[in-house]
N, C-alpha and C positions, 0 to 999 in steps of 0.2 A: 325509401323509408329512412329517416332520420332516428341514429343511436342516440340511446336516451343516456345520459350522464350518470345515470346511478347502476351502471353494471359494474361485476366485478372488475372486469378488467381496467375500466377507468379509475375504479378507486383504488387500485394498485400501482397507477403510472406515476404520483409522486414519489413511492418508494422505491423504486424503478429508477426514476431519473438521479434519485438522492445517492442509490449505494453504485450508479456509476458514476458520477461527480466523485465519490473517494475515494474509487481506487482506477479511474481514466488516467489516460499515459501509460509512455512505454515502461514506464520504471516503478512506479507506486506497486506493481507486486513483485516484481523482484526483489525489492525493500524491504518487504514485507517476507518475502522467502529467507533474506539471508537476516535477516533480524531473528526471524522463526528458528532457524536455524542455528546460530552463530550466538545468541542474547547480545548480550552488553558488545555495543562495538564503535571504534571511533571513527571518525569522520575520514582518513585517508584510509583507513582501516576498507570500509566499509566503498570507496571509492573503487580499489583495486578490487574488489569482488565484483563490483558492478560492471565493471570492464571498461570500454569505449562511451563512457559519460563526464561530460566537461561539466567542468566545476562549479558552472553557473546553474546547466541544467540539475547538479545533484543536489546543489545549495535551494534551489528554487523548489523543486520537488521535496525535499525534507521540510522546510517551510509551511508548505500547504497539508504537509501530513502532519505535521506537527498542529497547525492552526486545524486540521479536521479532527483531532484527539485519539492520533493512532498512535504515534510515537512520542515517547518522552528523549528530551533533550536535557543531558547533566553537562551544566559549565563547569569547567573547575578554575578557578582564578591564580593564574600562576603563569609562569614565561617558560616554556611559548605557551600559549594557551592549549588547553584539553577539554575538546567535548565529544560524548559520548554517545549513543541514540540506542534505545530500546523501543520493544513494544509495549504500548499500554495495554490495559487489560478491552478495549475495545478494539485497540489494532489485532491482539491476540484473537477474537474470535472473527477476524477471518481467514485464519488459517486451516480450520478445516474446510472451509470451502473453498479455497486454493487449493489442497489437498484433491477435493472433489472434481476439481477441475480438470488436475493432471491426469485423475486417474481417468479421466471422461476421452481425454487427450491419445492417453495409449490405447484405449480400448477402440478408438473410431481413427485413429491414423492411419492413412493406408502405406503401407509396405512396401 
């Protein structure tokens, strides 16, 4: 029997594929945690919390979150240069469901 195209579940696989596209990889939620956490933070700032991520990777990954409209990026034009990364108000709501995730986390860990 051939699935017909118009069930729920099909109509739901675009936004499915879409909200893991913006936050896939190892880092976009940890970003996303210490942002939630921390607000306004800068760029080495924000490096040292991440821990063991090269510079290219944290550059490359704030880029695409930036270009997905979850974080905002402040220049400030001065020597040395100062930029700073917060959450937009769309990276903000998915912090309760990061939230939801952890708490799904401790409750199903085994011991």
């Amino acid at each position: 029997m051939v699935k017909s195209k118009d069930t729920d579940s099909d109509s739901q696989e675009p936004f499915f594929g879409y909200t893991l596209s913006i936050i896939s990889g190892k880092w976009k939620l940890l970003v996303i945690y210490h942002l939630s956490k921390n607000g306004t933070v800068r760029y080495n700032e924000l490096q040292r919390m991440l821990g063991k991520i090269t510079y290219k990777t944290l550059s490359t990954t704030l880029k695409e979150m930036h270009s997905d409209g979850l974080i905002h990026r402040q220049e400030y034009p001065q020597i040395p240069p100062k930029v700073e990364y917060s959450l937009t108000e769309k990276g903000q709501t998915l912090w309760p469901i990061i939230q939801e995730m952890c708490q799904w986390g401790e409750h199903n860990q085994e011991k």
